[in-house]
N, CA, C and O atoms as CSV, one atom per row, in Angstrom:
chain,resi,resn,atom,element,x,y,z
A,1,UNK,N,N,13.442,12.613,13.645
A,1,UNK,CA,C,12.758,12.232,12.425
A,1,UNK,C,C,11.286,12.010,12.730
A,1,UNK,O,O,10.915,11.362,13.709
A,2,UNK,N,N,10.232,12.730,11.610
A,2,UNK,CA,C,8.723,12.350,11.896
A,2,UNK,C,C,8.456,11.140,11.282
A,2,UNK,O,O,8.705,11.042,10.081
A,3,UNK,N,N,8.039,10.291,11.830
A,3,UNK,CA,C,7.012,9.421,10.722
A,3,UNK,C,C,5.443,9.288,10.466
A,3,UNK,O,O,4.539,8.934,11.223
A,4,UNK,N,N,5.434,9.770,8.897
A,4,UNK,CA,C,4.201,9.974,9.074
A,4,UNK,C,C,3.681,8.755,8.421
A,4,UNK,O,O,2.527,8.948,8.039
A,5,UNK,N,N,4.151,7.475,8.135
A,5,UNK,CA,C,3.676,6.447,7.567
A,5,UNK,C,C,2.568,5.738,8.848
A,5,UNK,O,O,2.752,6.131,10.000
A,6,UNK,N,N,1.431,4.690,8.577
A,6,UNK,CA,C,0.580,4.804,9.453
A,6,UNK,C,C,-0.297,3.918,8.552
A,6,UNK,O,O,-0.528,4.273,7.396
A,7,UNK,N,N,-0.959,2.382,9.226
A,7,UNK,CA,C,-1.338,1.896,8.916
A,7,UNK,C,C,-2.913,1.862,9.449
A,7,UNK,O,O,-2.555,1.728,10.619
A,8,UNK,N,N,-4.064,1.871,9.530
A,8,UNK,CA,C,-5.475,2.143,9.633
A,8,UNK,C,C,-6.231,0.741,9.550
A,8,UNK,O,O,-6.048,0.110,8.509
A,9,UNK,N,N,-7.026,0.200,10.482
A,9,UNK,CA,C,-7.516,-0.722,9.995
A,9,UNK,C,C,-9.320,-0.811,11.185
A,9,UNK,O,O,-9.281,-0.912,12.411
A,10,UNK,N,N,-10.607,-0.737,10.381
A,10,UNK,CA,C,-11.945,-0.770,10.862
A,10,UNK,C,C,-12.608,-2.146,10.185
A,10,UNK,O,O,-12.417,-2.495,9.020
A,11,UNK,N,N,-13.217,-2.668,10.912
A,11,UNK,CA,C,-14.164,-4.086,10.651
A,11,UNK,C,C,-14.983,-4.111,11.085
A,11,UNK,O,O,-15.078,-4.080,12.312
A,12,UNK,N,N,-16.031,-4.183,10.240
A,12,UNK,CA,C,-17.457,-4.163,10.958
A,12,UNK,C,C,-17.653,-5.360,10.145
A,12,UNK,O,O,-18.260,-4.833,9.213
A,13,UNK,N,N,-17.578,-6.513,9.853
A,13,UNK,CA,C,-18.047,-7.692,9.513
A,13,UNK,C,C,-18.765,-7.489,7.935
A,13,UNK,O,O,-19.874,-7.824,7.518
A,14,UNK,N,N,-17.613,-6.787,7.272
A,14,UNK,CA,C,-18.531,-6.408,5.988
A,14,UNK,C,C,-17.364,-7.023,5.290
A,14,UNK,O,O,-16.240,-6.922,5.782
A,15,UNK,N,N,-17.640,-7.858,3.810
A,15,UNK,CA,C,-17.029,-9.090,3.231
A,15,UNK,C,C,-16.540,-8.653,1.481
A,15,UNK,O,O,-16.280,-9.296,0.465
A,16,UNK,N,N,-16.618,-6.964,1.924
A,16,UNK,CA,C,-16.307,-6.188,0.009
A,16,UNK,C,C,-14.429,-6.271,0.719
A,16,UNK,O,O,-13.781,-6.212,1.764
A,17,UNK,N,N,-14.278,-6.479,-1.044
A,17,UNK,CA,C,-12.880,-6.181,-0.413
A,17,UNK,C,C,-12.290,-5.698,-2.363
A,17,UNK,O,O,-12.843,-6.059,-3.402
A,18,UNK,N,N,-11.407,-5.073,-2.253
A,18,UNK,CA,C,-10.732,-4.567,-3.363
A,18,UNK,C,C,-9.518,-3.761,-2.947
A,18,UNK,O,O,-9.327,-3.179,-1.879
A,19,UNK,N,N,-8.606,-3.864,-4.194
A,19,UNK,CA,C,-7.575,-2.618,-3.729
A,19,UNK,C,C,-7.644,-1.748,-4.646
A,19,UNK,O,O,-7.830,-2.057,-5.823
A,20,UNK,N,N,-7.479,-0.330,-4.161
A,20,UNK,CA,C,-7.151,0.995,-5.174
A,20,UNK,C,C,-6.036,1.388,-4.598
A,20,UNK,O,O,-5.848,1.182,-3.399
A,21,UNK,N,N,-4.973,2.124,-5.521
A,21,UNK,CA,C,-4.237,3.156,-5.078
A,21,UNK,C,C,-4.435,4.775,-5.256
A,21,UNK,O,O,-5.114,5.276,-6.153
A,22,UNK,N,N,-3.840,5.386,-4.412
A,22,UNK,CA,C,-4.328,6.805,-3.911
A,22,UNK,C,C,-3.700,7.430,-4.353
A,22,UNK,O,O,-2.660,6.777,-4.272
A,23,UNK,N,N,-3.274,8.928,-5.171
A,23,UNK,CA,C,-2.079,9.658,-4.726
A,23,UNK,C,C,-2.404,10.913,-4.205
A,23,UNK,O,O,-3.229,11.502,-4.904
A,24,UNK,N,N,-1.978,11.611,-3.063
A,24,UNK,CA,C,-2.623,12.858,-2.228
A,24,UNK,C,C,-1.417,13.712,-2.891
A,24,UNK,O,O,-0.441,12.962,-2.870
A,25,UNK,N,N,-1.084,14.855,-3.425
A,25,UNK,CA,C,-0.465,15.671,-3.702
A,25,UNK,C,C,-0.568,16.249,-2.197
A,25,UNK,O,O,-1.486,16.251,-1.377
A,26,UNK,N,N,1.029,16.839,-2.173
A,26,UNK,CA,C,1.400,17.597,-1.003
A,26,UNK,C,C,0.629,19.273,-1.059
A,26,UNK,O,O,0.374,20.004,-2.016
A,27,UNK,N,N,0.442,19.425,0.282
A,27,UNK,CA,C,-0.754,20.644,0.229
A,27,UNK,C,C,-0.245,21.371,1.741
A,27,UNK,O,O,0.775,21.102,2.377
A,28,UNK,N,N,-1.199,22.266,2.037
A,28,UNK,CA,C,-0.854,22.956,2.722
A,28,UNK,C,C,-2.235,22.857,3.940
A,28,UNK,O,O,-3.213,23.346,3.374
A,29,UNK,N,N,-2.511,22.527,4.972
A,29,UNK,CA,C,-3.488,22.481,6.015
A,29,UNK,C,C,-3.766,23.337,6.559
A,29,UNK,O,O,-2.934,24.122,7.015
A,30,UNK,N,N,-5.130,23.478,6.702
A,30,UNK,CA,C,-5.747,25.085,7.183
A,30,UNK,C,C,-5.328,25.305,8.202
A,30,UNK,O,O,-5.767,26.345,8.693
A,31,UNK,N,N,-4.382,24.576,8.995
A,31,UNK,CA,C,-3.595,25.424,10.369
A,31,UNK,C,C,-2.215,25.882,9.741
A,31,UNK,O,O,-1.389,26.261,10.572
A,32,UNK,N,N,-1.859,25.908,8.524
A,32,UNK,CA,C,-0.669,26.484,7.374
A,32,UNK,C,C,0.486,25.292,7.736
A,32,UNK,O,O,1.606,25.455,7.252
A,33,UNK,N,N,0.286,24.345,8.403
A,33,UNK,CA,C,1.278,23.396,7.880
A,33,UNK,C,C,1.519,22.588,6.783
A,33,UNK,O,O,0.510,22.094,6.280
A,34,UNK,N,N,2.404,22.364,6.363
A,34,UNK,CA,C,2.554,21.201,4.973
A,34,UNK,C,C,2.730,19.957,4.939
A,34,UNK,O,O,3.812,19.434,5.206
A,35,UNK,N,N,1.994,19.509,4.702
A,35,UNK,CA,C,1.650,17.959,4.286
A,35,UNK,C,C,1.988,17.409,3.383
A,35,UNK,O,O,1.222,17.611,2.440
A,36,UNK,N,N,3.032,16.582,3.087
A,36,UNK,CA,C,3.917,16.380,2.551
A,36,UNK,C,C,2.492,14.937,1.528
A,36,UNK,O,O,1.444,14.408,1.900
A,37,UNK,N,N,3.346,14.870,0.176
A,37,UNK,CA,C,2.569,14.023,-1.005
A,37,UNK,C,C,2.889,12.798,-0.341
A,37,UNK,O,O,3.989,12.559,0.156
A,38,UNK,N,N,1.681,11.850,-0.344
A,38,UNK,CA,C,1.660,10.718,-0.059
A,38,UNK,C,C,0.728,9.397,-1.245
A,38,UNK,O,O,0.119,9.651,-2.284
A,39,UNK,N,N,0.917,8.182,-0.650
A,39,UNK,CA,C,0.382,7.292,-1.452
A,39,UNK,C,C,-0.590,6.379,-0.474
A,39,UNK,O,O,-0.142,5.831,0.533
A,40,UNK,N,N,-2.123,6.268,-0.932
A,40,UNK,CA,C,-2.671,5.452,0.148
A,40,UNK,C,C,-3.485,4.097,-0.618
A,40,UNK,O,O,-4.255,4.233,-1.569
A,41,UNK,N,N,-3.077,2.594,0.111
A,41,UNK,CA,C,-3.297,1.772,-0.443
A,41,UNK,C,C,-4.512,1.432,-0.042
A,41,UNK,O,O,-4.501,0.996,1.109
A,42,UNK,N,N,-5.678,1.466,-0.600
A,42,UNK,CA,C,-6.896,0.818,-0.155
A,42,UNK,C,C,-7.421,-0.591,-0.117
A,42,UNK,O,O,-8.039,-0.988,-1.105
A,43,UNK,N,N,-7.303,-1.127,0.572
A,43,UNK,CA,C,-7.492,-3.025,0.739
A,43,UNK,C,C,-8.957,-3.026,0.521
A,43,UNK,O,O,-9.471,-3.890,-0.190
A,44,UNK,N,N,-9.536,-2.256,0.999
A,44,UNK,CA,C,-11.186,-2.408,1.272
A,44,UNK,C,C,-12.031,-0.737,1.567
A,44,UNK,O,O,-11.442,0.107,2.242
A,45,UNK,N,N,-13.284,-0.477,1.032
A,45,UNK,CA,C,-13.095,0.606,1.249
A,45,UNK,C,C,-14.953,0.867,1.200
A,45,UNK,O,O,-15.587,1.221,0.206
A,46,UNK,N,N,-15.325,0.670,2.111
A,46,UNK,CA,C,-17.152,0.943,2.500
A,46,UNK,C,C,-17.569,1.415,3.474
A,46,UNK,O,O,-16.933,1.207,4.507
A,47,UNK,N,N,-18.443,1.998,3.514
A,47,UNK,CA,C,-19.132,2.481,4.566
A,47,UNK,C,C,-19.407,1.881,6.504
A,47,UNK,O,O,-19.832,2.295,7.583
A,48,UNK,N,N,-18.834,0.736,5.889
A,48,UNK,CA,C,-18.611,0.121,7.004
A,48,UNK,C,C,-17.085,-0.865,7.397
A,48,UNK,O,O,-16.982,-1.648,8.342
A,49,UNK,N,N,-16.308,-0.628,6.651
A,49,UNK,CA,C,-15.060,-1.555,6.666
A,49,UNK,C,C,-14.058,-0.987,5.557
A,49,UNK,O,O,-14.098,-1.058,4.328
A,50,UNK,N,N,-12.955,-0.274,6.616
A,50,UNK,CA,C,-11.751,0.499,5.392
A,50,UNK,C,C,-10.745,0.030,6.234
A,50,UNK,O,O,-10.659,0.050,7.462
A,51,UNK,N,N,-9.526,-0.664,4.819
A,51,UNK,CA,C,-8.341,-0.829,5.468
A,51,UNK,C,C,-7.516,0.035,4.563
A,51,UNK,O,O,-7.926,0.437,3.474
A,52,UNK,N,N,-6.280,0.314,5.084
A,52,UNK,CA,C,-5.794,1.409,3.891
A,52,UNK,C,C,-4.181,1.153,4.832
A,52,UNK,O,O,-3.882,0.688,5.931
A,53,UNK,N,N,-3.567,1.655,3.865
A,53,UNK,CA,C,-1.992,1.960,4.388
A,53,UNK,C,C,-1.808,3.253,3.803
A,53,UNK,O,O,-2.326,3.316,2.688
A,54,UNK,N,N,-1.174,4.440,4.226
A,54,UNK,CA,C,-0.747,5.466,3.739
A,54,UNK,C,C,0.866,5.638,4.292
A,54,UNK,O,O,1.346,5.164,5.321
A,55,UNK,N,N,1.613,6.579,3.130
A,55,UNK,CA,C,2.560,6.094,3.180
A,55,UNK,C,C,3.297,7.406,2.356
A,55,UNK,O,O,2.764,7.754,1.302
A,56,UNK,N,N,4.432,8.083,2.795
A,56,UNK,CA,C,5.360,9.415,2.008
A,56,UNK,C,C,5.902,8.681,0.563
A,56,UNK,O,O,6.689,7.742,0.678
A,57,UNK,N,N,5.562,9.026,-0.517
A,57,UNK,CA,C,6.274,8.775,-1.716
A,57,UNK,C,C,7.453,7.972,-1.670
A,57,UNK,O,O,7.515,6.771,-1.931
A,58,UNK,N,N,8.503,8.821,-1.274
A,58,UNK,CA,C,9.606,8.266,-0.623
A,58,UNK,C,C,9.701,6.652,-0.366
A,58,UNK,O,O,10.474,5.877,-0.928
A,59,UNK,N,N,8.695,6.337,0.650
A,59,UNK,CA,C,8.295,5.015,1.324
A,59,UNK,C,C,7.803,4.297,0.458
A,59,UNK,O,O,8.157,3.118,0.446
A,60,UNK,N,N,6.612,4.882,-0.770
A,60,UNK,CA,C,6.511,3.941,-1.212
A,60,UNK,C,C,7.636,3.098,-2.593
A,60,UNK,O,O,7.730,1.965,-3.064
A,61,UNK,N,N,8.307,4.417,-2.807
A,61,UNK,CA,C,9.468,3.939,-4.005
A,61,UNK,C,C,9.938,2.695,-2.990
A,61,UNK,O,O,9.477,1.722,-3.588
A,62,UNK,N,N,10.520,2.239,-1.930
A,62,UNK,CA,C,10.958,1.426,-1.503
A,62,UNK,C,C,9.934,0.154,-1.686
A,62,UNK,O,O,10.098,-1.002,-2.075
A,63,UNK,N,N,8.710,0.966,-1.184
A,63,UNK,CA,C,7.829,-0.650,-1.042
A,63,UNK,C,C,7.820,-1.292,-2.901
A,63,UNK,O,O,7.765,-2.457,-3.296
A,64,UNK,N,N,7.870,-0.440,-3.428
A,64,UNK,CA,C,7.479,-0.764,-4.996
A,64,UNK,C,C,9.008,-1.686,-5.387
A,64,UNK,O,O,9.088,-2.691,-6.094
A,65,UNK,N,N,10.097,-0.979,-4.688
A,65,UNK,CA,C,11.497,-1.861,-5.159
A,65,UNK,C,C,11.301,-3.287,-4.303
A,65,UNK,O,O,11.655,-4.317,-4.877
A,66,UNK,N,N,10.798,-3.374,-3.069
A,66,UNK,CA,C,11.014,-4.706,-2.398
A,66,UNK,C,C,10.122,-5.474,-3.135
A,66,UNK,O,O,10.500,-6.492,-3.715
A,67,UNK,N,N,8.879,-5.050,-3.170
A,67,UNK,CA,C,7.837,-6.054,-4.256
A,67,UNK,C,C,7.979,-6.489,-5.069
A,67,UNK,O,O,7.510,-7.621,-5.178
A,68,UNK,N,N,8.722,-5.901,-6.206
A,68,UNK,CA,C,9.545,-6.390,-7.392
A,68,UNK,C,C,10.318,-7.676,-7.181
A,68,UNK,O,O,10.030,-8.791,-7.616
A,69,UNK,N,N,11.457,-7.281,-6.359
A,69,UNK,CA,C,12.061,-8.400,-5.804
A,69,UNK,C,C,11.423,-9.562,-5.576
A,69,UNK,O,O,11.677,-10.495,-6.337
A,70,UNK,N,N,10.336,-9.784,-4.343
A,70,UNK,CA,C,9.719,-10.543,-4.115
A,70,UNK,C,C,8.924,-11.270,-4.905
A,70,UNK,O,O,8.756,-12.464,-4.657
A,71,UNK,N,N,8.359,-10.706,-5.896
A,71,UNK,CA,C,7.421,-11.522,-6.994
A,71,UNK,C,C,8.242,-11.903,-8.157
A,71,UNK,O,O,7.808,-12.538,-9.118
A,72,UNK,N,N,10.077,-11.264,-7.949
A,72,UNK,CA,C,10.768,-11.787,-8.847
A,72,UNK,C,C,10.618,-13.715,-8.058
A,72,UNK,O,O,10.008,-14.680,-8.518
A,73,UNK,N,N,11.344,-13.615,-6.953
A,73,UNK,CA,C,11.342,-14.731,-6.599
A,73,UNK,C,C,10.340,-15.510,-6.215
A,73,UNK,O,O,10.727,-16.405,-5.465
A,74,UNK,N,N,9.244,-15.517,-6.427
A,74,UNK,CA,C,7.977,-16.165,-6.643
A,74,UNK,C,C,7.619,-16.757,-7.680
A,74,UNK,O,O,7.030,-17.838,-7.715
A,75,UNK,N,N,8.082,-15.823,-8.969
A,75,UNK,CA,C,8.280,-16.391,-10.488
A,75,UNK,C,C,9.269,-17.221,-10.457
A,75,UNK,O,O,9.029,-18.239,-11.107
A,76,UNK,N,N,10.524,-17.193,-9.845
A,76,UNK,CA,C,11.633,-17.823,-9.955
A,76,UNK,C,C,11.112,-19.224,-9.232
A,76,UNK,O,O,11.534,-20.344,-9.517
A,77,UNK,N,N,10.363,-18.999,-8.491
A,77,UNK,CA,C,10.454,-20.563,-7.278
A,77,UNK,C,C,9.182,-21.525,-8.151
A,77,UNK,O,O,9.123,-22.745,-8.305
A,78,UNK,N,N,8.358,-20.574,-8.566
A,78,UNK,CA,C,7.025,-21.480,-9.735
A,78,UNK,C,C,8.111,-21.783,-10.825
A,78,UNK,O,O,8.559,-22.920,-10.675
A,79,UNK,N,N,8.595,-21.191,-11.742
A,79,UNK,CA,C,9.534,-21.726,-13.258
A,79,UNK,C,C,10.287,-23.171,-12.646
A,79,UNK,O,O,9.907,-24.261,-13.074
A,80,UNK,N,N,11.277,-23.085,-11.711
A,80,UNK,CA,C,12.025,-24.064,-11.060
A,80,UNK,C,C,10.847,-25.115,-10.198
A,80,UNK,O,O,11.419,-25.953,-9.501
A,81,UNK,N,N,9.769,-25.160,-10.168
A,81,UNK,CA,C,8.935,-25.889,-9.344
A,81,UNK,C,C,7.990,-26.907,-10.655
A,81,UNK,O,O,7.503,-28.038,-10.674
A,82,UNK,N,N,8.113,-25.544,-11.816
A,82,UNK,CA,C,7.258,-26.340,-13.012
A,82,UNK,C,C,8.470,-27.521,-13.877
A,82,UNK,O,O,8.321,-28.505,-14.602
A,83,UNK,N,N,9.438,-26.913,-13.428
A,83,UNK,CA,C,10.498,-27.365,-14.134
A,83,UNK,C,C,10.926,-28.985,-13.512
A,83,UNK,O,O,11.679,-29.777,-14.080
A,84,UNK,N,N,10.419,-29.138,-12.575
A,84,UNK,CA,C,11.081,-30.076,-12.009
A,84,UNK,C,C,9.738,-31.107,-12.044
A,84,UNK,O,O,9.941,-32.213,-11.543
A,85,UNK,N,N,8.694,-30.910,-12.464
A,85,UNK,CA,C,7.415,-31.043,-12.064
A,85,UNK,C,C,7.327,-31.792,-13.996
A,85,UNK,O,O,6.421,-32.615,-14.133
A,86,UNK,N,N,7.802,-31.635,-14.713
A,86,UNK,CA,C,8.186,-31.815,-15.927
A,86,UNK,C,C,9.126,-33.017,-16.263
A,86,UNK,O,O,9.502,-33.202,-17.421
């Protein structure tokens, strides 16, 4: 199995920070291999400081199902935290 998932990270002491998401449609590389569609998460993204995660579609349907989850139970632990707080 390849993995082409692959996390990237440069710091040059620069303090921008934002996230975008990417989507690369699968293509073909001028040495004729195929490069399969991917998704790349941008944390930060300047001329001097890029963090990014890239990641096969595939990978990210998973990351998108665990996140769900997780911010389910984040909502769940604030409602029960306000609730008791009441």
């Amino acid at each position: 199995m390849i993995v082409v998932s692959f996390i990237s990270t440069f710091n040059s002491n620069v303090e921008e920070s934002g996230l975008t998401v990417l989507y690369d449609p699968a293509r073909e590389t001028d040495t004729g291999r195929r490069q399969p569609a991917y998704v790349r998460i941008q944390v930060a993204d300047s001329p001097d400081h890029q963090v990014y995660v890239a990641m096969r579609v595939d990978e990210a349907r998973q990351l998108v199902a665990s996140l769900m989850s997780v911010v389910m139970l984040h909502d769940a632990a604030e409602r029960l935290a306000a609730e008791k707080a009441a």
